[in-house]
PDB file of N, CA, C and O in Angstrom:
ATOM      1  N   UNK A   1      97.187 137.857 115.106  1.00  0.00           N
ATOM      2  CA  UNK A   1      96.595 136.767 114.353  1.00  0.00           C
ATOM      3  C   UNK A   1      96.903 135.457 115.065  1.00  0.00           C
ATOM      4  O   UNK A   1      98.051 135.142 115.380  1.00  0.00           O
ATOM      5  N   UNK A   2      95.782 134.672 115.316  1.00  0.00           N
ATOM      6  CA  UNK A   2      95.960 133.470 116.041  1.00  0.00           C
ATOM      7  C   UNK A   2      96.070 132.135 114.909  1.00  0.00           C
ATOM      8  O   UNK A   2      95.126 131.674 114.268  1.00  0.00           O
ATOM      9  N   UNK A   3      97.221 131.761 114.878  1.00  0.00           N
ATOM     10  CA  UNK A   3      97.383 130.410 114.001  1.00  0.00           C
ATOM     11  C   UNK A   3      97.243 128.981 114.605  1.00  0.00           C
ATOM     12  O   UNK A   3      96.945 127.902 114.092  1.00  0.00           O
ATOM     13  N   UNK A   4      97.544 129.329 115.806  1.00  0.00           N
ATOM     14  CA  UNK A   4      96.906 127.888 116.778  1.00  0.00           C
ATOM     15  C   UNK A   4      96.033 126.684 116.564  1.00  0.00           C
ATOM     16  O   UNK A   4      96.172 125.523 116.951  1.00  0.00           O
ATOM     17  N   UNK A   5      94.707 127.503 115.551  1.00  0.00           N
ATOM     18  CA  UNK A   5      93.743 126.516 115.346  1.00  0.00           C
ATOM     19  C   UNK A   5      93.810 126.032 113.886  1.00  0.00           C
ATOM     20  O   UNK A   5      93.071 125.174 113.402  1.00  0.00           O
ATOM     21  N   UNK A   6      94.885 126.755 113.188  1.00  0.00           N
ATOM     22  CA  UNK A   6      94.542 126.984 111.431  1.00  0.00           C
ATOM     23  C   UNK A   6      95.518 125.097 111.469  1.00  0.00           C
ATOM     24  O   UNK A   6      96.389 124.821 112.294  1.00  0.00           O
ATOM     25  N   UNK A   7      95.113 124.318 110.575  1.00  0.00           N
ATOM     26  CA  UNK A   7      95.600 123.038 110.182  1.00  0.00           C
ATOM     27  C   UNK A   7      96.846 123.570 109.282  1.00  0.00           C
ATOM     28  O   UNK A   7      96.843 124.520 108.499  1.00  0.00           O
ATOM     29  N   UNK A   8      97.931 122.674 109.618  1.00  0.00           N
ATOM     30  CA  UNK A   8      99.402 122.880 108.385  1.00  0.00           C
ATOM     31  C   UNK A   8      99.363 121.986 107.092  1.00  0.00           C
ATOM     32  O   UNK A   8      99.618 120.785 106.993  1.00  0.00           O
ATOM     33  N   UNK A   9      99.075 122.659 106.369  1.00  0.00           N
ATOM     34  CA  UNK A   9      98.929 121.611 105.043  1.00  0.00           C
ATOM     35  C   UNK A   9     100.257 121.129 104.797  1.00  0.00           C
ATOM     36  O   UNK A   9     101.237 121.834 105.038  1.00  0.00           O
ATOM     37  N   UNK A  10     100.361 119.798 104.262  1.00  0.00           N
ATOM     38  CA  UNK A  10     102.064 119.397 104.322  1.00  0.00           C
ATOM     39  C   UNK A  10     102.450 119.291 102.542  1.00  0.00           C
ATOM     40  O   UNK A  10     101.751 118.794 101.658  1.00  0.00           O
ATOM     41  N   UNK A  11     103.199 119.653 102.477  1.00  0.00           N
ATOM     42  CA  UNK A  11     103.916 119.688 101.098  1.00  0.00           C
ATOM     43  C   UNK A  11     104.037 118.317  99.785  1.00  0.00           C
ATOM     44  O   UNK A  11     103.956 118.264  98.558  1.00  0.00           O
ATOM     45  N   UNK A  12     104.294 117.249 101.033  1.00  0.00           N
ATOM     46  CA  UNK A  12     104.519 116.083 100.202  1.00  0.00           C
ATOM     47  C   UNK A  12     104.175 115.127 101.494  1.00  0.00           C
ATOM     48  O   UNK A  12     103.970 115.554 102.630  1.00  0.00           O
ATOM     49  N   UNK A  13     104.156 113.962 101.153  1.00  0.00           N
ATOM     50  CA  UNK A  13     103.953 112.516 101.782  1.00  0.00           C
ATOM     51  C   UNK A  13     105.333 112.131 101.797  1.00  0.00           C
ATOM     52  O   UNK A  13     105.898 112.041 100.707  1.00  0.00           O
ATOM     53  N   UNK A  14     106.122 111.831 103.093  1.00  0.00           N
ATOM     54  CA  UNK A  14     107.800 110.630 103.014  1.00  0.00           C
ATOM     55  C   UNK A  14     106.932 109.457 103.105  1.00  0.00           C
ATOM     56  O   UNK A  14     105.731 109.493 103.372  1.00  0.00           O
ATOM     57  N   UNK A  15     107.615 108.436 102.868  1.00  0.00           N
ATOM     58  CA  UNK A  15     106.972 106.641 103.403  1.00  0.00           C
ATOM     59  C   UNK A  15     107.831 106.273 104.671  1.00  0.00           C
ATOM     60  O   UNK A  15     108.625 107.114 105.092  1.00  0.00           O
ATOM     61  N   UNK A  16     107.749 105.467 105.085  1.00  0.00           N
ATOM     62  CA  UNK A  16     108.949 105.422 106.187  1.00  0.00           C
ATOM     63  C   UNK A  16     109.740 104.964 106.170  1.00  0.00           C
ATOM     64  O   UNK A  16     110.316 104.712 107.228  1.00  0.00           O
ATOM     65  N   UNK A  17     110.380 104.478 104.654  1.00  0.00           N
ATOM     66  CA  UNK A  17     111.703 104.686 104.549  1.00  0.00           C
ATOM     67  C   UNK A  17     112.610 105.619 104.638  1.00  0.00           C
ATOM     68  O   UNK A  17     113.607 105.765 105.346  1.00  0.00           O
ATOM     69  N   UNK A  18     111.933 106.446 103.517  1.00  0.00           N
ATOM     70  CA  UNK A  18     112.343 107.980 103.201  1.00  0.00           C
ATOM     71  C   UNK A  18     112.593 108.784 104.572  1.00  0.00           C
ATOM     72  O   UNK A  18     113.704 109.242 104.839  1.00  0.00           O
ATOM     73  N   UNK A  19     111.298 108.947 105.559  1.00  0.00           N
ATOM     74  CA  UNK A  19     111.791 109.172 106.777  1.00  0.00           C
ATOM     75  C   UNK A  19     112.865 108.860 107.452  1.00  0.00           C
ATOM     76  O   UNK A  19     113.709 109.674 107.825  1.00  0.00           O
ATOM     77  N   UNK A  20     112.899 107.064 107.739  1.00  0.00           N
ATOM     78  CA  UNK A  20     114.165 107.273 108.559  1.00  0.00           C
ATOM     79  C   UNK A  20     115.574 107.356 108.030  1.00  0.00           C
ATOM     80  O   UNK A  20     116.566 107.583 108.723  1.00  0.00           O
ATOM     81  N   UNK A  21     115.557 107.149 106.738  1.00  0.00           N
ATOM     82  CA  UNK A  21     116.695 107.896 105.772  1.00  0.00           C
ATOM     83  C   UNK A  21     117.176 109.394 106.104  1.00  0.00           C
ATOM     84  O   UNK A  21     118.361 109.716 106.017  1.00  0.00           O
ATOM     85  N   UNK A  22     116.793 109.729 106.250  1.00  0.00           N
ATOM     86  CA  UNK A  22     116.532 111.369 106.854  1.00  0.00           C
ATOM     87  C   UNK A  22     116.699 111.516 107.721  1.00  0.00           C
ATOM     88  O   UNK A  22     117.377 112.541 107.800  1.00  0.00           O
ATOM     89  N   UNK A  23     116.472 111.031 108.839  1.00  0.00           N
ATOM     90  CA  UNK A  23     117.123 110.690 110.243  1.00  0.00           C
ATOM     91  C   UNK A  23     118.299 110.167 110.647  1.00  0.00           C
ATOM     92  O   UNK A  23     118.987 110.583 111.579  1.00  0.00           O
ATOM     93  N   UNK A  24     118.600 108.948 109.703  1.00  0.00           N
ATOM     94  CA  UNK A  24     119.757 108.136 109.793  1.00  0.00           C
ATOM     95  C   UNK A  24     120.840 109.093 109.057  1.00  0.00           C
ATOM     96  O   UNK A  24     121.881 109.307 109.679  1.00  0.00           O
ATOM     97  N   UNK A  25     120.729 109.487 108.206  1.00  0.00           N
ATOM     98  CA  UNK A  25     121.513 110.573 107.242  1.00  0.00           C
ATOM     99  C   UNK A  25     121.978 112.093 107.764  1.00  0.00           C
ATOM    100  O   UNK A  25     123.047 112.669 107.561  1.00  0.00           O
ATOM    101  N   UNK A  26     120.564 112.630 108.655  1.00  0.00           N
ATOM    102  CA  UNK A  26     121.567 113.577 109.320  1.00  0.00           C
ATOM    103  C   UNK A  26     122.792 113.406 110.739  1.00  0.00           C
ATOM    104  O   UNK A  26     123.834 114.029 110.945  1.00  0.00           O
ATOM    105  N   UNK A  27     121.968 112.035 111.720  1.00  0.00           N
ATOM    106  CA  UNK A  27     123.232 111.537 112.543  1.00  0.00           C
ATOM    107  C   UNK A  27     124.390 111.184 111.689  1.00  0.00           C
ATOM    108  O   UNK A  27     125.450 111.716 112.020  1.00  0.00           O
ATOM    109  N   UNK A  28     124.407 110.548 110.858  1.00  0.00           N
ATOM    110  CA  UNK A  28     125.543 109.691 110.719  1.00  0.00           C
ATOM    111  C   UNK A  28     126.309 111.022 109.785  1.00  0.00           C
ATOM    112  O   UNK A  28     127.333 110.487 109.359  1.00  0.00           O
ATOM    113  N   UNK A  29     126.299 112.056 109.425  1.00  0.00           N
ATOM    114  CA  UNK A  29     126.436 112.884 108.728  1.00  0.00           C
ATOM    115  C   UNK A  29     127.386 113.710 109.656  1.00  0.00           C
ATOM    116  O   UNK A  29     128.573 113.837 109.353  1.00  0.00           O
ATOM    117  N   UNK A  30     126.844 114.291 110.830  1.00  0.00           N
ATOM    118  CA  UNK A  30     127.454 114.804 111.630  1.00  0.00           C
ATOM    119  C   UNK A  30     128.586 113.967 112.555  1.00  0.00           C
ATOM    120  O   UNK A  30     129.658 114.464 112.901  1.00  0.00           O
ATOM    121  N   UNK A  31     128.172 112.680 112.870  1.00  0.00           N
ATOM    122  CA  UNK A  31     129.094 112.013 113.661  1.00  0.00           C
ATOM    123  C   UNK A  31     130.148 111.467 112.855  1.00  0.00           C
ATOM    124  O   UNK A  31     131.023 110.818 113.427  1.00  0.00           O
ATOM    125  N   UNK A  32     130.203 111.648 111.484  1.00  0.00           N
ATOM    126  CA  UNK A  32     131.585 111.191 111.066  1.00  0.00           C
ATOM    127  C   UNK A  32     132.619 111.683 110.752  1.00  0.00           C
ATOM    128  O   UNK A  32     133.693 111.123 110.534  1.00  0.00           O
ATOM    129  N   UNK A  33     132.214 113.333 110.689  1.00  0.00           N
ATOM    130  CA  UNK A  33     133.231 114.317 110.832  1.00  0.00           C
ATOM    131  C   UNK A  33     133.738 114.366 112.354  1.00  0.00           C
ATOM    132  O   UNK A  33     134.836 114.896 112.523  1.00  0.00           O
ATOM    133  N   UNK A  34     132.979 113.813 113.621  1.00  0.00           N
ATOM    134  CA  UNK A  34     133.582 114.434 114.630  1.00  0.00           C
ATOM    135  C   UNK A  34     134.120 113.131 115.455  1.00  0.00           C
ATOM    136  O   UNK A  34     134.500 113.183 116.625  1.00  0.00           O
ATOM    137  N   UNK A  35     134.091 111.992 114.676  1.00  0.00           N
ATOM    138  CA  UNK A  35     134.507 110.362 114.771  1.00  0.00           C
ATOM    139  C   UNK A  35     135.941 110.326 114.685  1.00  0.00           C
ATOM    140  O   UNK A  35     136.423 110.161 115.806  1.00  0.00           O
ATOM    141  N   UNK A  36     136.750 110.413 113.835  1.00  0.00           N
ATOM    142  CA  UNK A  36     138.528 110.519 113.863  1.00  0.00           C
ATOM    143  C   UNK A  36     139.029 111.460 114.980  1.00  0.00           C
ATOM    144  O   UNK A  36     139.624 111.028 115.967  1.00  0.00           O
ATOM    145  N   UNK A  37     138.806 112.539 114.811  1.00  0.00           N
ATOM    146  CA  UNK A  37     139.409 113.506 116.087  1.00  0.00           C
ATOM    147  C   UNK A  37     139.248 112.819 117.182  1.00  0.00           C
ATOM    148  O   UNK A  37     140.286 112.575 117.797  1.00  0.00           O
ATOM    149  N   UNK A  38     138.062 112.349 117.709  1.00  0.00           N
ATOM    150  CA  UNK A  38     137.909 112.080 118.977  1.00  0.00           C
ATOM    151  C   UNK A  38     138.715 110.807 119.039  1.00  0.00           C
ATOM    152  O   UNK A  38     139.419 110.614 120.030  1.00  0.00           O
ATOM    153  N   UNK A  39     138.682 110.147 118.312  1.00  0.00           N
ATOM    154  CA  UNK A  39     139.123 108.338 118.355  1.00  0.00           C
ATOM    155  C   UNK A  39     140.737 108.704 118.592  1.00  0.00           C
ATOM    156  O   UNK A  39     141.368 107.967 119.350  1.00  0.00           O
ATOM    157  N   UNK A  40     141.416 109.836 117.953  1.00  0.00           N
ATOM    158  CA  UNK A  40     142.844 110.309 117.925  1.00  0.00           C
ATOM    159  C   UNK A  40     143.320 110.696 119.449  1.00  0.00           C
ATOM    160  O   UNK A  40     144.265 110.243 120.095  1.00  0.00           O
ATOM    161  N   UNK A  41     142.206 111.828 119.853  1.00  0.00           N
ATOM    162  CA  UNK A  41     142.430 112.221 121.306  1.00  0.00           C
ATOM    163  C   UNK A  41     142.140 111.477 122.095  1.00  0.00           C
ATOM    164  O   UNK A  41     142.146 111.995 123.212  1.00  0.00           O
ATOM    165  N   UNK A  42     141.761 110.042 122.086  1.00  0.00           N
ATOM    166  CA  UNK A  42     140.994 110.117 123.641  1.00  0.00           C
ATOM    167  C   UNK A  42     141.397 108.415 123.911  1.00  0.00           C
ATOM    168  O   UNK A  42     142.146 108.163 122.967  1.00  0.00           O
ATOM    169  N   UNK A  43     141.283 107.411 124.573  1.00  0.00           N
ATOM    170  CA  UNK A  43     141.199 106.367 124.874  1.00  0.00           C
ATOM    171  C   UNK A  43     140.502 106.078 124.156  1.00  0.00           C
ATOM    172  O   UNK A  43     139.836 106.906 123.534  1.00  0.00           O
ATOM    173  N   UNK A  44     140.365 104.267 123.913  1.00  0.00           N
ATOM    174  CA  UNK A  44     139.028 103.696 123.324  1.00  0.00           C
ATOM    175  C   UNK A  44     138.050 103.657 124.091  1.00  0.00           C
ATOM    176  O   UNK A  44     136.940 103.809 123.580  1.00  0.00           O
ATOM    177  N   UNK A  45     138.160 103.426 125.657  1.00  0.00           N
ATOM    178  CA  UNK A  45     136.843 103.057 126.223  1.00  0.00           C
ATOM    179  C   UNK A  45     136.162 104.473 126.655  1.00  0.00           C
ATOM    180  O   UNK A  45     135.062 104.578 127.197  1.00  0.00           O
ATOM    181  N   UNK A  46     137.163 105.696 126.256  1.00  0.00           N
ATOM    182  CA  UNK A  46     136.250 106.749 126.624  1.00  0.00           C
ATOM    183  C   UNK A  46     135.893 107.501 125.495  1.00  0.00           C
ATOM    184  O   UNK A  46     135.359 108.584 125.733  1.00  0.00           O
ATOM    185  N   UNK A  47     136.058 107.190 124.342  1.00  0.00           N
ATOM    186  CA  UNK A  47     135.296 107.251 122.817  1.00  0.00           C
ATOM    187  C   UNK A  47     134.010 106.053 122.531  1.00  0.00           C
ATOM    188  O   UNK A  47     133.168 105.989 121.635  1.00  0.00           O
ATOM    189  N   UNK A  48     134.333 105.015 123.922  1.00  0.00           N
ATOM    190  CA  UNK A  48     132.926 104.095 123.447  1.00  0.00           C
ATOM    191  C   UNK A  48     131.725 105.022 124.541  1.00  0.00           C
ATOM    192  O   UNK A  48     130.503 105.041 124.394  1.00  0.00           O
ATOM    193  N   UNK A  49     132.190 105.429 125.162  1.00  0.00           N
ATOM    194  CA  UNK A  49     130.911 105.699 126.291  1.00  0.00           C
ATOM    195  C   UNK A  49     130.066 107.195 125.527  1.00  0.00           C
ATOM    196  O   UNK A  49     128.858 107.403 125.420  1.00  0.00           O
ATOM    197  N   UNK A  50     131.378 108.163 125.035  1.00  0.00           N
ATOM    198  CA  UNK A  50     131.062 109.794 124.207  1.00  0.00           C
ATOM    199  C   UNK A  50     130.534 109.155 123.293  1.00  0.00           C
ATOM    200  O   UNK A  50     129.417 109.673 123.278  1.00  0.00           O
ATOM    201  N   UNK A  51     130.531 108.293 122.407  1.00  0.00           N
ATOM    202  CA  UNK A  51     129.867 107.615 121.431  1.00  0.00           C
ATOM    203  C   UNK A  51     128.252 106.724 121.810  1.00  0.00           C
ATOM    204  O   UNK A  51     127.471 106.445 120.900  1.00  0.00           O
ATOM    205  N   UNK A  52     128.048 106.470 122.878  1.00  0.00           N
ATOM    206  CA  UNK A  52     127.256 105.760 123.309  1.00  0.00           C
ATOM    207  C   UNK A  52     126.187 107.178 123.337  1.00  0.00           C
ATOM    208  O   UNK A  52     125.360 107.528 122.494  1.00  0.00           O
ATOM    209  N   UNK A  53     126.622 107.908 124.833  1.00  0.00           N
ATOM    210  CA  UNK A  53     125.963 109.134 124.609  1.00  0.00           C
ATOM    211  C   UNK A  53     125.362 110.082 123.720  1.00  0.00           C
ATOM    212  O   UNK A  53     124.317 110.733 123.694  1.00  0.00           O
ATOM    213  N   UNK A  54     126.492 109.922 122.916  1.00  0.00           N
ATOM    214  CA  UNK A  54     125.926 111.076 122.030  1.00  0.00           C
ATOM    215  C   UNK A  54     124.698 110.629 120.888  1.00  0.00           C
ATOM    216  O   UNK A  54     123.840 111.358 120.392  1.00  0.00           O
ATOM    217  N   UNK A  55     124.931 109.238 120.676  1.00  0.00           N
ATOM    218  CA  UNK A  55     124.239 108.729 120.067  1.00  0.00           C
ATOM    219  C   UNK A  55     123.005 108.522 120.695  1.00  0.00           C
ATOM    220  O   UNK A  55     122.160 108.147 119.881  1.00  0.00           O
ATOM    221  N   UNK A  56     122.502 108.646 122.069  1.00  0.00           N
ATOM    222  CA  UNK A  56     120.847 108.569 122.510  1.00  0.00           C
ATOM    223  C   UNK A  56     120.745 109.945 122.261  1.00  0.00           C
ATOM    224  O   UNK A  56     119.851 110.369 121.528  1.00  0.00           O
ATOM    225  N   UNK A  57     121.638 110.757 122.841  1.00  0.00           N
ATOM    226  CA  UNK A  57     121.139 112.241 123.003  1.00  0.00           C
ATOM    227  C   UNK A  57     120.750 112.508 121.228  1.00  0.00           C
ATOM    228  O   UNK A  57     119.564 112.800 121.076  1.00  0.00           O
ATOM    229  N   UNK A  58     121.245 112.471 120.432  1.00  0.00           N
ATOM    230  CA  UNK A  58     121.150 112.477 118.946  1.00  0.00           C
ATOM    231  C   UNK A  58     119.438 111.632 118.627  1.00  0.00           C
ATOM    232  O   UNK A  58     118.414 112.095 118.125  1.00  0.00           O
ATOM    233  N   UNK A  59     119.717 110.407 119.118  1.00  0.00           N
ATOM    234  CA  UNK A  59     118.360 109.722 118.607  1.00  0.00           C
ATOM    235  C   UNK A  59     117.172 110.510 119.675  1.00  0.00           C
ATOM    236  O   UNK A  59     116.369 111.070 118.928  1.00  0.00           O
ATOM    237  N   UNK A  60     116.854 110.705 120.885  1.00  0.00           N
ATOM    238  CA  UNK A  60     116.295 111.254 120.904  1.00  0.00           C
ATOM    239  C   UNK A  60     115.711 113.099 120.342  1.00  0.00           C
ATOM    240  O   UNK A  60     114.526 113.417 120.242  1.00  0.00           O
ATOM    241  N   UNK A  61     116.680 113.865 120.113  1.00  0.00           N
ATOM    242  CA  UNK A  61     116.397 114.939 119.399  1.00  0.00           C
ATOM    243  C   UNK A  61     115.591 114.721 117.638  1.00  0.00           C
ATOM    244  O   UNK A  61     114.814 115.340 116.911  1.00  0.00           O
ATOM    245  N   UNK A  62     116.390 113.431 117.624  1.00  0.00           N
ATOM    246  CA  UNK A  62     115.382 113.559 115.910  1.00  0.00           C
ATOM    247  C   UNK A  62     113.468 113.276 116.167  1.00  0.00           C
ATOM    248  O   UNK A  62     112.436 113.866 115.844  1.00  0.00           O
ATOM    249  N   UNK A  63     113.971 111.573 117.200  1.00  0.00           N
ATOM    250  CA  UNK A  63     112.500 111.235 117.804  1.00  0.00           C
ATOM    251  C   UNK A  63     111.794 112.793 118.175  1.00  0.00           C
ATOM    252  O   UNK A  63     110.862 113.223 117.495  1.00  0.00           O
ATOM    253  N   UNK A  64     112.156 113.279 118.907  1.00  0.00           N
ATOM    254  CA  UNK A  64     111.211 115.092 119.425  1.00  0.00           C
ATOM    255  C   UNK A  64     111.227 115.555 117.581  1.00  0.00           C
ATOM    256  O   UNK A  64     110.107 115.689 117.088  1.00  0.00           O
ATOM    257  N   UNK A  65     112.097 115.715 116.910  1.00  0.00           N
ATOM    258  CA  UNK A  65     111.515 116.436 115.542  1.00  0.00           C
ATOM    259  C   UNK A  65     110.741 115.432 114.866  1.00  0.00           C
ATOM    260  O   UNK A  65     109.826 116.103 114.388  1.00  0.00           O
ATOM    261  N   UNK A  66     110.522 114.109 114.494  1.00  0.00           N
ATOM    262  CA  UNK A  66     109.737 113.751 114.078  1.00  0.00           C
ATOM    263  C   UNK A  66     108.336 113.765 114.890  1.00  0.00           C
ATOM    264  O   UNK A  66     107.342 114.019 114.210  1.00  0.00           O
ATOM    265  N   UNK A  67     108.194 113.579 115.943  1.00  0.00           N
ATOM    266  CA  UNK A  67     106.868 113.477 116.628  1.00  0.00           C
ATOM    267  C   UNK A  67     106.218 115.128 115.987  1.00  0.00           C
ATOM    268  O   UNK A  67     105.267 115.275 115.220  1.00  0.00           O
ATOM    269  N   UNK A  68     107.133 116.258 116.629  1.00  0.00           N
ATOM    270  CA  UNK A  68     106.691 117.587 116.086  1.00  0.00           C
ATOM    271  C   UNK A  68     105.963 117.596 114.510  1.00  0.00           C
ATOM    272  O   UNK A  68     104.845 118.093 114.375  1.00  0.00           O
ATOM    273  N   UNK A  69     106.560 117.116 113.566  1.00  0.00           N
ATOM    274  CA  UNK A  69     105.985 116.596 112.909  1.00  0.00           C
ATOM    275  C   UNK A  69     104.871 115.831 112.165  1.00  0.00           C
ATOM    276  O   UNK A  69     104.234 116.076 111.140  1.00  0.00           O
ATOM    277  N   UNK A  70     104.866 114.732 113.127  1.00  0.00           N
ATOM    278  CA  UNK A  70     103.469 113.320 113.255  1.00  0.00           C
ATOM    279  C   UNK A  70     102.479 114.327 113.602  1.00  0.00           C
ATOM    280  O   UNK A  70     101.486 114.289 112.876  1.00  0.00           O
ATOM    281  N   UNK A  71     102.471 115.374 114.668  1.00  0.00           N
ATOM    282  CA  UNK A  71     102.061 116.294 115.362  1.00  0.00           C
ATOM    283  C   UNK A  71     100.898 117.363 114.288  1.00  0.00           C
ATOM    284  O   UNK A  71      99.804 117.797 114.648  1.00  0.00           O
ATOM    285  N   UNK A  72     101.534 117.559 113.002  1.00  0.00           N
ATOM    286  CA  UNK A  72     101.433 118.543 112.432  1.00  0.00           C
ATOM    287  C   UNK A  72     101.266 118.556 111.066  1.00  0.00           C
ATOM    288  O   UNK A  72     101.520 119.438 110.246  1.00  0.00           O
ATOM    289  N   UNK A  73     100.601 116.972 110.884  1.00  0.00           N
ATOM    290  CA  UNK A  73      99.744 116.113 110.013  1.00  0.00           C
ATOM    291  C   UNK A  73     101.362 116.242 108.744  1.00  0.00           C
ATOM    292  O   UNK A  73     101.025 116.520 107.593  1.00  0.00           O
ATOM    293  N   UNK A  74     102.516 116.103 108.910  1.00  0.00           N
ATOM    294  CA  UNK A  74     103.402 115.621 108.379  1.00  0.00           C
ATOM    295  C   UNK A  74     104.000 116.775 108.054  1.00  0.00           C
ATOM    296  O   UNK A  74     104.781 116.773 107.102  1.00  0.00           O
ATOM    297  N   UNK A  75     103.783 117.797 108.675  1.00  0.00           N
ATOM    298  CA  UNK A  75     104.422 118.966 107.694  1.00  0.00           C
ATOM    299  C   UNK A  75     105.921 119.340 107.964  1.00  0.00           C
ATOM    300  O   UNK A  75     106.731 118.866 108.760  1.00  0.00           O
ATOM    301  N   UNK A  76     106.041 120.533 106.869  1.00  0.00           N
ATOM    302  CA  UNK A  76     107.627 120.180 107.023  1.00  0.00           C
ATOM    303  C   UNK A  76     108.435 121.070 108.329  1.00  0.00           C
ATOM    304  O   UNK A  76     107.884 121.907 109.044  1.00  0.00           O
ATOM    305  N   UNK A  77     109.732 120.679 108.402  1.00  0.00           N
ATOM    306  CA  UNK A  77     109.889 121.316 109.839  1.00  0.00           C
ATOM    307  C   UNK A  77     109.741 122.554 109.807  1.00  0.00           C
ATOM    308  O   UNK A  77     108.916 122.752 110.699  1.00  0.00           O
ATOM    309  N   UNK A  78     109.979 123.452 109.395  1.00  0.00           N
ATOM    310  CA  UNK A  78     109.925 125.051 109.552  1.00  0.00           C
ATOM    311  C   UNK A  78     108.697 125.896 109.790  1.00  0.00           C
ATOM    312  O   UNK A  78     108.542 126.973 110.366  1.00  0.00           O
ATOM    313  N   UNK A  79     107.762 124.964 109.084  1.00  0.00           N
ATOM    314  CA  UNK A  79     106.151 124.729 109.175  1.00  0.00           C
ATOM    315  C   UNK A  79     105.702 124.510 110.030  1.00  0.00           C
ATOM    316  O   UNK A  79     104.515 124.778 110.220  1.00  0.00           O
ATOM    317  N   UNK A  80     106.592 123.831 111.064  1.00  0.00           N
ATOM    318  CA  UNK A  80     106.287 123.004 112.445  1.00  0.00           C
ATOM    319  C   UNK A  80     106.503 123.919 113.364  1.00  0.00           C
ATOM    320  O   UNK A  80     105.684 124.021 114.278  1.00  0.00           O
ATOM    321  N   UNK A  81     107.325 124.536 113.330  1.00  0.00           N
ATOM    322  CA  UNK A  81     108.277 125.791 113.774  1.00  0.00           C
ATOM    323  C   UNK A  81     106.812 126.684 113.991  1.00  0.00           C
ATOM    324  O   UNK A  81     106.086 126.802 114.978  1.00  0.00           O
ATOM    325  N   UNK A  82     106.738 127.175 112.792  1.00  0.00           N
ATOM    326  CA  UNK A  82     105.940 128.421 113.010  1.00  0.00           C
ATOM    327  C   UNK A  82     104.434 128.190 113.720  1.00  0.00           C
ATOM    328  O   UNK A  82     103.750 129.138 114.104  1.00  0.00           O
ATOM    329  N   UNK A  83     104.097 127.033 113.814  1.00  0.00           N
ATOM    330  CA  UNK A  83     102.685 126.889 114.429  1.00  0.00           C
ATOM    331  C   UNK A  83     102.898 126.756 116.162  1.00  0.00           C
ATOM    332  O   UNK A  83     102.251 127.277 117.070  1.00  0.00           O
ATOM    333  N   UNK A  84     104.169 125.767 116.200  1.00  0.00           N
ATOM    334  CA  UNK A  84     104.675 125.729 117.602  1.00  0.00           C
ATOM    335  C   UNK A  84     105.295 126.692 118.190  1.00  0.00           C
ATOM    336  O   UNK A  84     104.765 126.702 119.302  1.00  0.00           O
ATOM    337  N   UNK A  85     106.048 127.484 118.174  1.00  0.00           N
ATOM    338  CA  UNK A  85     106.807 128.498 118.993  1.00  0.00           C
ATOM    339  C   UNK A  85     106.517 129.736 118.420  1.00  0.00           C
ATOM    340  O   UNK A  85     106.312 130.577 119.295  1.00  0.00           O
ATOM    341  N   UNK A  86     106.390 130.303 116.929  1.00  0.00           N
ATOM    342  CA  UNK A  86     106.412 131.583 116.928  1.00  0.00           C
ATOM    343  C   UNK A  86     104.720 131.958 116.759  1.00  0.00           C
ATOM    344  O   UNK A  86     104.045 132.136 115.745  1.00  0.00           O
ATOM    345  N   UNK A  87     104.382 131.989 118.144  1.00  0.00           N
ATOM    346  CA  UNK A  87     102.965 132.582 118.261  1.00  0.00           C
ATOM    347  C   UNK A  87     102.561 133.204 119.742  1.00  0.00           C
ATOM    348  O   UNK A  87     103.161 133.143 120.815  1.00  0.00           O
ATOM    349  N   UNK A  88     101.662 133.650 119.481  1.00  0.00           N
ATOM    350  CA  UNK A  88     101.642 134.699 120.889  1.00  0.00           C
ATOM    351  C   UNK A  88     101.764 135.773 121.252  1.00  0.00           C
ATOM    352  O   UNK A  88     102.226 136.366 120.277  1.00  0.00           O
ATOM    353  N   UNK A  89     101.631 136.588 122.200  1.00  0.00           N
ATOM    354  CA  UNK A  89     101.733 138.078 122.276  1.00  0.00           C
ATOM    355  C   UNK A  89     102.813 138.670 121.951  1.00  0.00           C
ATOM    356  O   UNK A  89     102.906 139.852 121.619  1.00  0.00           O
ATOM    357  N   UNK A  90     103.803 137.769 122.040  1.00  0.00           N
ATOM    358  CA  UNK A  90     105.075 138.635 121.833  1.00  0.00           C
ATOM    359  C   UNK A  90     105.077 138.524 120.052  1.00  0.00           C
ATOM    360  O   UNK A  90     105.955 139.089 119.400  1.00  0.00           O
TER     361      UNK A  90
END
């Protein structure tokens, strides 16, 4: 069965608050559990640079899930999932 061409109906409408709430909420979610340990182990100026980093590498991965998204007339990620990768012969 080819789903390639079938449109993803999306569940609900975010505004773009709600969006980048959702974005901002899962970084800052993860980086504050792993914020003390590191600040404990390490120098300051080499917790500003792991912090610098991690924070593009982070903003760009959400930017790639939201575009997937924009992509897929708003739908939700798992939705996004299945039209993008799980298709094909295998």
């Amino acid at each position: 069965m080819d789903n390639r061409n079938e449109e993803i109906k999306s569940e609900s409408r975010l505004t773009f608050m709600e969006s980048t709430s959702i974005i901002v909420g899962h970084g800052v979610g993860a980086g504050i559990l792993a914020v003390p340990y590191l600040a404990s182990r390490a120098p300051w100026w080499d917790f500003l640079w792991v912090l610098a980093v991690a924070y593009v590498v982070n903003l760009l991965l959400h930017l790639m899930i939201a575009e997937l998204s924009l992509n897929n007339n708003g739908a939700q990620f798992v939705k996004c999932f299945e039209n993008e990768l799980f298709t094909g012969a295998f």
